[in-house]
Rosetta silent file (secondary structure, phi, psi, omega in degrees, C-alpha in Angstrom):
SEQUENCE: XXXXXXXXXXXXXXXXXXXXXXXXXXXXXXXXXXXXXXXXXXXXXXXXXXXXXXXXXXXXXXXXXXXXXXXXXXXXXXXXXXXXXXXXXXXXXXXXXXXXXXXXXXXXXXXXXXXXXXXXXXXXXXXXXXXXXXXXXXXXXXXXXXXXXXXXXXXXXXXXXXXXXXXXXXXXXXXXXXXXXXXXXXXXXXXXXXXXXXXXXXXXXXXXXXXXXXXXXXXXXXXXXXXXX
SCORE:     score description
SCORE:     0.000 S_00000001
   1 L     0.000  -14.643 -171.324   21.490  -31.199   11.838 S_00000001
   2 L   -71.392   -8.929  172.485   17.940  -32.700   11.817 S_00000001
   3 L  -107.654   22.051  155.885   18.684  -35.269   13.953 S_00000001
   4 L   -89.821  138.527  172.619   19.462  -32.825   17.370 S_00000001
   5 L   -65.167  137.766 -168.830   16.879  -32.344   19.480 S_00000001
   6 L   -73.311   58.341 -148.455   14.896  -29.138   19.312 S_00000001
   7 L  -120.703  151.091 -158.220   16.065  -27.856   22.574 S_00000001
   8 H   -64.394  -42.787  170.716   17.088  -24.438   23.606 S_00000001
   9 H   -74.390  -12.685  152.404   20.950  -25.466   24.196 S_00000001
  10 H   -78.397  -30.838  176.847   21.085  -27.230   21.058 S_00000001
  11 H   -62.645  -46.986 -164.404   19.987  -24.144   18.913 S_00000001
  12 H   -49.983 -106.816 -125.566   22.596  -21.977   21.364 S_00000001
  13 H   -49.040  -16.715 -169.646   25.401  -24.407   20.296 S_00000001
  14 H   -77.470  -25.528 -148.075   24.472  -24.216   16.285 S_00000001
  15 H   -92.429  -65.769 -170.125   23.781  -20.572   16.480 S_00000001
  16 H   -46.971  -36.595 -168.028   27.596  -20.071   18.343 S_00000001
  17 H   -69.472  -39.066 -172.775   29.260  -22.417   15.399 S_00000001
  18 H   -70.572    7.109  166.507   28.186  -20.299   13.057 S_00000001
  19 H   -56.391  -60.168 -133.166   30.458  -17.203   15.030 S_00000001
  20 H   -72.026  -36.745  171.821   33.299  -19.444   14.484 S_00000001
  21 L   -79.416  130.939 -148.426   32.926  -19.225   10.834 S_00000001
  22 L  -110.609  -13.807 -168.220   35.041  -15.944    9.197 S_00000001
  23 L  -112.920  134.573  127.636   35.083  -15.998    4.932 S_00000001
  24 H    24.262  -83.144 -160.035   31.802  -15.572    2.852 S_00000001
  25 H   -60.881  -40.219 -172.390   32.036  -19.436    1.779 S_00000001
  26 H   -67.672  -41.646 -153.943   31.798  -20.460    5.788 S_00000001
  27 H   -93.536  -26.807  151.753   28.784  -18.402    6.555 S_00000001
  28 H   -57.971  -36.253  174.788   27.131  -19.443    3.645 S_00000001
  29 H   -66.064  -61.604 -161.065   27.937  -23.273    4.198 S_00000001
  30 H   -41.411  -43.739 -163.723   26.579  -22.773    7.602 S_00000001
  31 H   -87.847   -4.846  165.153   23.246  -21.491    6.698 S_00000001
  32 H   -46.045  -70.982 -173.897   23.072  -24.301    3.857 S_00000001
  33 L   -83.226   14.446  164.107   23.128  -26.662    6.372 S_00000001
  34 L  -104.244    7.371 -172.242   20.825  -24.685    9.022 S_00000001
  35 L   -75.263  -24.235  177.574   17.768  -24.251    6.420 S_00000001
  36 L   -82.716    2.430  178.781   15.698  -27.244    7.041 S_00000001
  37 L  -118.392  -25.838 -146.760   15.808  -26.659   10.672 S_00000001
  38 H   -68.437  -16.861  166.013   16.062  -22.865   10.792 S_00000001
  39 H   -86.846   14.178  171.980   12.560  -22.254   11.068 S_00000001
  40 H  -101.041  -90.157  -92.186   11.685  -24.690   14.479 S_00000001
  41 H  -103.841  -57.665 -160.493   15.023  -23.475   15.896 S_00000001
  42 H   -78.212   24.936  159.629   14.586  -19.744   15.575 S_00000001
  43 H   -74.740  -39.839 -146.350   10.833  -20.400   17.241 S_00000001
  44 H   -69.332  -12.002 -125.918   12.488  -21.954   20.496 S_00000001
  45 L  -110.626  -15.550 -162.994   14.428  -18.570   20.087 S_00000001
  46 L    41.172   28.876  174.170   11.166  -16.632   20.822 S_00000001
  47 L   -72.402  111.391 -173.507   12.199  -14.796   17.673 S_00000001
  48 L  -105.822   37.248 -173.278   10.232  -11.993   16.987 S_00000001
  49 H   -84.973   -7.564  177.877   11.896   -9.624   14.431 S_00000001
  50 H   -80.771  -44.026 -174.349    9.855  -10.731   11.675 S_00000001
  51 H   -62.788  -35.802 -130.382    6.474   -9.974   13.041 S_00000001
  52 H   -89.221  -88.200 -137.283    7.913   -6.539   14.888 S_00000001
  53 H   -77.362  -27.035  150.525    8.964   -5.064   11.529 S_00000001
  54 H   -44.489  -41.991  176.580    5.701   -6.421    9.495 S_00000001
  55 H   -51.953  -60.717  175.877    3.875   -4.622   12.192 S_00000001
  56 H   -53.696  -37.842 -143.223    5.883   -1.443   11.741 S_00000001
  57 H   -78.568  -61.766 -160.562    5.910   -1.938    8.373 S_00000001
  58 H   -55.687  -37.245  177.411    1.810   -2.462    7.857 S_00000001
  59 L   -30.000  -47.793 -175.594    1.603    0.623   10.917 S_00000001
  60 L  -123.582    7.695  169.963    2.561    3.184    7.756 S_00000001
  61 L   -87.740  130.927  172.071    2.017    1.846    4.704 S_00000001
  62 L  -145.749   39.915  176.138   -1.338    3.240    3.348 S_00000001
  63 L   -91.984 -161.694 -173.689   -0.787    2.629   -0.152 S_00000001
  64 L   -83.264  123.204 -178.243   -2.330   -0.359   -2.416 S_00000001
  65 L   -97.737  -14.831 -168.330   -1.136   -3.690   -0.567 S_00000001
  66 L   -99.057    3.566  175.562   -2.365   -6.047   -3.148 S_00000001
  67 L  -111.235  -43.353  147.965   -0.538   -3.902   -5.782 S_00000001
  68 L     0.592  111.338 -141.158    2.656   -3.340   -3.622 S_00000001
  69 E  -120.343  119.589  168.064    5.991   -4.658   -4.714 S_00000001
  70 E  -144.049  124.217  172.366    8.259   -5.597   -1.159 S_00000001
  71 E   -96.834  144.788 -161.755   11.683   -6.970   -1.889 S_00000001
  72 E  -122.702  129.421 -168.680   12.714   -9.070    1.491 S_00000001
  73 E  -102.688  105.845  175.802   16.538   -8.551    1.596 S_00000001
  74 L    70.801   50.023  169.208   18.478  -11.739    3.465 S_00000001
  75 L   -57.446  -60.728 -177.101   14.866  -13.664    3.056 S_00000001
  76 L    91.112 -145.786  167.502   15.954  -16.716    4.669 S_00000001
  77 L   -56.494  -23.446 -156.601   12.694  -19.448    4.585 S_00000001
  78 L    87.914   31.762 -178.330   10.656  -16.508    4.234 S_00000001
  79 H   -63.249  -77.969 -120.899    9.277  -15.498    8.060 S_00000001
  80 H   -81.339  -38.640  167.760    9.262  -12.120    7.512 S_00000001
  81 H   -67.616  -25.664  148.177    7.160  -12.320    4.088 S_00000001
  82 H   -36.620  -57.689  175.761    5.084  -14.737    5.960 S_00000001
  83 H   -49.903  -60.567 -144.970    4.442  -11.765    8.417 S_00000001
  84 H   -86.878  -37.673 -173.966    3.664   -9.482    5.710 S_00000001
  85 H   -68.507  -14.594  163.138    1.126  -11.685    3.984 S_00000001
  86 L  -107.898   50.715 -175.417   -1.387  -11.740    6.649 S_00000001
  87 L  -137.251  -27.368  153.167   -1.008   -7.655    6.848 S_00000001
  88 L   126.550   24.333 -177.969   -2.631   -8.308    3.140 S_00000001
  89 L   -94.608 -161.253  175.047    0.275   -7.581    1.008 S_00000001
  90 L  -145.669  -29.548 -167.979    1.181  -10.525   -1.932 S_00000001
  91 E  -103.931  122.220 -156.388    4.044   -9.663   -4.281 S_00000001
  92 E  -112.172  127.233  141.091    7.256  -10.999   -2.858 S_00000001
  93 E  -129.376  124.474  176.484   10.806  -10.750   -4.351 S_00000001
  94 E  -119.548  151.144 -167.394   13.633  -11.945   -1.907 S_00000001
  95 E  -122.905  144.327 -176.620   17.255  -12.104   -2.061 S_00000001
  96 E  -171.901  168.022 -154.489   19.650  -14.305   -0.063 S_00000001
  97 L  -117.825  -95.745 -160.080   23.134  -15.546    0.106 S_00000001
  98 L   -42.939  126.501  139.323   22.046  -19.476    0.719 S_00000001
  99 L   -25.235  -82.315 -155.775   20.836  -21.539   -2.034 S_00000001
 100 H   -67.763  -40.319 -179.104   19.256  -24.198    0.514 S_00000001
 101 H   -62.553  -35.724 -154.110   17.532  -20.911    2.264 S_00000001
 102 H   -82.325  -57.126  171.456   16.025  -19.596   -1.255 S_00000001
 103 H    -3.131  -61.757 -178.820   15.126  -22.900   -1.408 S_00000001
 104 H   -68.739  -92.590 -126.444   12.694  -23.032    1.731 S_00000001
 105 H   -53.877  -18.676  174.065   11.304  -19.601    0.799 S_00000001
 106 L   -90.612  -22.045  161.655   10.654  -20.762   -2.738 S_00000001
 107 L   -63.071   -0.866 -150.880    8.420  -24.026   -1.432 S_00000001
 108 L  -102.748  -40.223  160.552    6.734  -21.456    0.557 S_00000001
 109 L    94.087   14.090  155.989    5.147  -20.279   -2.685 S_00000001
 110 L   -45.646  -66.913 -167.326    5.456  -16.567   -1.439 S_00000001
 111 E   -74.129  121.375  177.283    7.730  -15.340   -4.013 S_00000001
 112 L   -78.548  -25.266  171.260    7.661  -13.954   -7.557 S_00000001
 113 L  -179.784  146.641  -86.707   10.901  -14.347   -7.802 S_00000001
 114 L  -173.826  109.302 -177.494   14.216  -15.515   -6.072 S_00000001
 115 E  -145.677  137.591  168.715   17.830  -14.474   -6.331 S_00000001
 116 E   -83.602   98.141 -164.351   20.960  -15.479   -4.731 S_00000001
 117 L  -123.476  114.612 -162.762   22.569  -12.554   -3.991 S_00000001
 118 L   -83.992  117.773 -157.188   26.222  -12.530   -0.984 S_00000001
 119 L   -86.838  147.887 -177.457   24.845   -8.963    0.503 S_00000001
 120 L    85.316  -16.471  176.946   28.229   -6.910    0.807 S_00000001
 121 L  -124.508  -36.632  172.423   29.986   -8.816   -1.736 S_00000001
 122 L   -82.132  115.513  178.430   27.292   -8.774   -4.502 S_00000001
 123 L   -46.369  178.743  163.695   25.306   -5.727   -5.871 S_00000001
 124 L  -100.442  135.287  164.137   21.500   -5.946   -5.947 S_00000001
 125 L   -10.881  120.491  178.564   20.552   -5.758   -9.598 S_00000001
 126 H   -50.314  -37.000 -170.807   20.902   -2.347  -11.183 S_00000001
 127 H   -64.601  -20.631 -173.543   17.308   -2.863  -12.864 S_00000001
 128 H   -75.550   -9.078 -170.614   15.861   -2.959   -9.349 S_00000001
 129 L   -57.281  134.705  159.243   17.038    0.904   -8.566 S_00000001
 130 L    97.143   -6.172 -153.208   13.773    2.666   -7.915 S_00000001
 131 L  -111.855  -28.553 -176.332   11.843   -0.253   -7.938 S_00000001
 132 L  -113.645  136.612  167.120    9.830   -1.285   -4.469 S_00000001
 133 L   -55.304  -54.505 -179.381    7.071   -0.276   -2.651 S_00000001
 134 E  -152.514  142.801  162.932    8.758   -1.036    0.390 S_00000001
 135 E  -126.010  145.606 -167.456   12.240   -3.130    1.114 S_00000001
 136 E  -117.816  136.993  166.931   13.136   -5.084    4.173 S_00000001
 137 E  -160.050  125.646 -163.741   15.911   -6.959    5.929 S_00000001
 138 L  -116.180  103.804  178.591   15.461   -8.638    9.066 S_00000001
 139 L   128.116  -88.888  174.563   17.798  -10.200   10.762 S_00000001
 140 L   -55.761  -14.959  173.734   21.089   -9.949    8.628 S_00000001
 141 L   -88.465   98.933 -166.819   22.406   -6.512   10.099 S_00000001
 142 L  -172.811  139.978  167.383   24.179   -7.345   12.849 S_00000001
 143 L   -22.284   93.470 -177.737   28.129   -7.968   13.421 S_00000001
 144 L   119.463   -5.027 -151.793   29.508  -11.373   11.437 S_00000001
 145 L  -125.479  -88.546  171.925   26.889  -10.960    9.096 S_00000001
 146 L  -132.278  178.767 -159.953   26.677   -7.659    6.589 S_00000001
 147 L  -111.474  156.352 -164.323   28.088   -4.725    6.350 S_00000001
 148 H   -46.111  -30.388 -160.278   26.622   -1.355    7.634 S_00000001
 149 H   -78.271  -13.114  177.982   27.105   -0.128    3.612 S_00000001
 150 H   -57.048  -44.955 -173.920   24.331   -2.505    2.416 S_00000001
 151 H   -74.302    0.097  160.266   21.604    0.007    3.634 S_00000001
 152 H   -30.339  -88.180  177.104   22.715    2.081    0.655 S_00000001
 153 H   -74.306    0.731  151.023   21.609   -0.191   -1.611 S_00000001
 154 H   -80.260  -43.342  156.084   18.211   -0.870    0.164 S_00000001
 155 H   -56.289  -72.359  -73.857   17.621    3.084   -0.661 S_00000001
 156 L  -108.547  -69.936 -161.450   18.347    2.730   -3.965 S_00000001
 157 L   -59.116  -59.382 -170.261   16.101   -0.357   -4.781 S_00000001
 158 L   -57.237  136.273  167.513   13.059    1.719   -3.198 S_00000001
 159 L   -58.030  126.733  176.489   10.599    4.168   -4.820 S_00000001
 160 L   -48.339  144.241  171.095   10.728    7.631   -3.610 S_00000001
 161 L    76.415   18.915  175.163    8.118    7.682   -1.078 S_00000001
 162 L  -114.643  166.391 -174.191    8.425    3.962   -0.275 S_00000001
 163 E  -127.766 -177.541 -148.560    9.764    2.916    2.588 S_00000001
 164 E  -128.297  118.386  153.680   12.794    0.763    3.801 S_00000001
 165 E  -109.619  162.048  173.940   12.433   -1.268    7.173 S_00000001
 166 E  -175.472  154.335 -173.443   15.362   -3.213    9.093 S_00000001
 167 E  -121.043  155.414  175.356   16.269   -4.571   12.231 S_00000001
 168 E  -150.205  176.012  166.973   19.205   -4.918   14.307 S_00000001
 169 E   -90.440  137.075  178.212   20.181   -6.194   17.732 S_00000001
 170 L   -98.718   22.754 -174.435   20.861   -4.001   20.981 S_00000001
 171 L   -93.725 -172.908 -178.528   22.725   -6.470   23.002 S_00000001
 172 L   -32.699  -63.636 -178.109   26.312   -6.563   24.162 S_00000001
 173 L   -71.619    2.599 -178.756   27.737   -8.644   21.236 S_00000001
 174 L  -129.580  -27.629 -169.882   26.165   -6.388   18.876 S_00000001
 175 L   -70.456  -13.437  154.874   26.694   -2.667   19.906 S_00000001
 176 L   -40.698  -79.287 -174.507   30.060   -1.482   17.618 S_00000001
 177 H   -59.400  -23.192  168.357   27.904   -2.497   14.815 S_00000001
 178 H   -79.828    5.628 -161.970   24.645   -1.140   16.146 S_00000001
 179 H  -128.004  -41.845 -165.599   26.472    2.608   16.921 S_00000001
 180 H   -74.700  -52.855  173.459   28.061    2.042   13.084 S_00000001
 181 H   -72.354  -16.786 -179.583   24.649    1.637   11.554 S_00000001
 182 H   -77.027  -69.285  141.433   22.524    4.493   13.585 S_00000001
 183 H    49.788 -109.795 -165.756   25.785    6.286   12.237 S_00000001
 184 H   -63.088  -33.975  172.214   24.868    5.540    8.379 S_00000001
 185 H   -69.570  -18.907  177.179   21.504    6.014    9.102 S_00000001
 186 H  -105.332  -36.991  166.627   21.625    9.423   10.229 S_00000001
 187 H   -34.419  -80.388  148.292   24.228   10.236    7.712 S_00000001
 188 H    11.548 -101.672  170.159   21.624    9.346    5.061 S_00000001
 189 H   -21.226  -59.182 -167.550   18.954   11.448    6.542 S_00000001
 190 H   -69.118  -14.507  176.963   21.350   14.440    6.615 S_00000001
 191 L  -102.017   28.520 -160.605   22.111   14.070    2.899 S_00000001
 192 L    35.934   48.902  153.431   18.412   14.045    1.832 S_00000001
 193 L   -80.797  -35.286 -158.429   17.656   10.493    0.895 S_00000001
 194 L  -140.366  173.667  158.020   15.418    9.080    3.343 S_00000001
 195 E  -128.550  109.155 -168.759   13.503   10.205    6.371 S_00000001
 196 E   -80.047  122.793  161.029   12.997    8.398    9.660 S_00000001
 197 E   -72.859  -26.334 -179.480    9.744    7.536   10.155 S_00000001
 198 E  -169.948  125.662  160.675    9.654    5.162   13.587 S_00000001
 199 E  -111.511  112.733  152.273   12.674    3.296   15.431 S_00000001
 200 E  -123.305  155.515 -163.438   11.437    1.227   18.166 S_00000001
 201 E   -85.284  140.268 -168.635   13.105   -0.135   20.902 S_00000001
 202 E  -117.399  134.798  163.643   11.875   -3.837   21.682 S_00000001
 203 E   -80.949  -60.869  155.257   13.005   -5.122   24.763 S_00000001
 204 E  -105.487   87.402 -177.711   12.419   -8.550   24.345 S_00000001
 205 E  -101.060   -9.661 -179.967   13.410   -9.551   21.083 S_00000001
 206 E  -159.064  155.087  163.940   14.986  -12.991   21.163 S_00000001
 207 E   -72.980  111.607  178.308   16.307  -15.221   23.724 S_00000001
 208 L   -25.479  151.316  168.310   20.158  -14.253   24.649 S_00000001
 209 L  -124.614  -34.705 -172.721   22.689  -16.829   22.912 S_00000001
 210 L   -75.070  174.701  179.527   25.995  -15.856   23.508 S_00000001
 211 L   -62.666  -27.654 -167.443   28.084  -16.854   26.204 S_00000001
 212 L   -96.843  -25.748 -170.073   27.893  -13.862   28.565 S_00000001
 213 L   -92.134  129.444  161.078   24.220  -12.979   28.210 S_00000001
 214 L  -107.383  160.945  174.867   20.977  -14.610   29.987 S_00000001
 215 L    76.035 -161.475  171.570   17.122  -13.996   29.395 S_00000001
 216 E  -139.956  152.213 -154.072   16.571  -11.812   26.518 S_00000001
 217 E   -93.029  168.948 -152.310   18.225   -9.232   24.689 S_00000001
 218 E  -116.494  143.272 -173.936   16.880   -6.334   23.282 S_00000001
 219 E  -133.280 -163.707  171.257   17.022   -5.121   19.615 S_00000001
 220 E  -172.193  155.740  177.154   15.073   -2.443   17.505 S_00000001
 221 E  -106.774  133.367  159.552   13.406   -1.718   14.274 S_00000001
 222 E  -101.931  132.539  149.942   13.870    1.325   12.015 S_00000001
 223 E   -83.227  146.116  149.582   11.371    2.876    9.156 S_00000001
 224 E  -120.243  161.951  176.386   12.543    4.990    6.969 S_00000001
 225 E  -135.286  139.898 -173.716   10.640    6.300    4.041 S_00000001
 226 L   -90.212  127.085  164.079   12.710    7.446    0.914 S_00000001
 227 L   -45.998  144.150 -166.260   12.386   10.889   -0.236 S_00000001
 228 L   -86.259  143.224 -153.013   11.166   11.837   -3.415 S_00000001
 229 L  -101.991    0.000    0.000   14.498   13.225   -5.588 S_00000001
């Protein structure tokens, strides 16, 4: 891919091929071969969910940041820990389904450590139950991607009283899966795990891609904080 031009209708078409692909193996292949580009392409993208949810994140945390444990869930290159590191935290562990993604994020020099993990088909490590200051995933909930049951296993991994951020998209092409995760998220709540702390609604969080949409579409970030058991 490195030799298309870094133009808004060239990201649209790579960002639609990767729709087309439907097994595990596809969606992984895809983002193999988007990682050396993916951070130029999702700028022209105006994407801003990693800074939104560092923001939210840093908004409520008022714990030790240089002592602070944050596992980045679907890390990608590493934007989002980027994000968090000039909010003053340091100790990074991220998980991702791409090899060639872990890749970036481990050149980035972010990270304590680095696991390939296919969210929805793979557990997160048992030893991790219990284990983070705060966990994050940016990005990856959304329709095509993982499944609403994944935010489970983002409570799990967290320390009572730490909290769990994540983002999703509010546009067209996204709302089934956006009604299925507020859903699970309120389910949650109602069983005592978590608490919401902040959702907010962003209007303009990325520049529309799909075929039907212009301008830009609107998404939102949730806090949660996990209750102590």
């Amino acid at each position: 891919m490195s030799a298309v031009p870094n133009t808004f209708e060239n990201v649209k078409a790579v960002i639609l091929s990767a729709h087309k692909g439907t097994t595990s193996k596809e969606k992984v292949d895809f983002y193999n071969s988007w990682a050396e580009n993916y951070d130029q392409d999702v700028a022209v993208l105006d994407y801003r969910a990693p800074c939104l949810a560092a923001n939210s994140i840093s908004s409520h945390f008022h714990g030790d940041r240089e002592a602070a444990v944050l596992l980045d869930v679907a890390c990608g290159t590493g934007l989002v820990a980027k994000q968090l590191k000039n909010h003053g935290f340091g100790h990074f562990v991220g998980v991702d389904g791409s090899e060639a993604m872990l890749e970036v994020a481990r050149e980035s020099g972010l990270y304590q450590d680095l696991k390939q993990v296919l969210l929805g088909e793979d557990p997160l490590p048992v030893q991790w139950e219990n284990a983070f200051d705060v966990v994050v995933i940016v990005g990856a909930l959304s329709v095509g991607q993982v499944p609403v049951c994944v935010v489970r296993d983002l409570c799990k991994s967290t320390k009572p009283g730490g909290y769990v951020c994540m983002t999703t998209r509010s546009n067209r092409d996204n709302l089934e899966y956006k009604a299925s995760l507020d859903s699970e998220l309120r389910q949650m709540e109602e069983e005592g795990l978590w608490t919401c702390v902040e959702v907010t609604q962003v209007k303009d969080w990325e520049k529309a891609v799909s075929e039907h949409e212009d301008g830009y579409i609107s998404g939102a970030v949730y806090l949660y904080e996990k209750l102590q058991v």
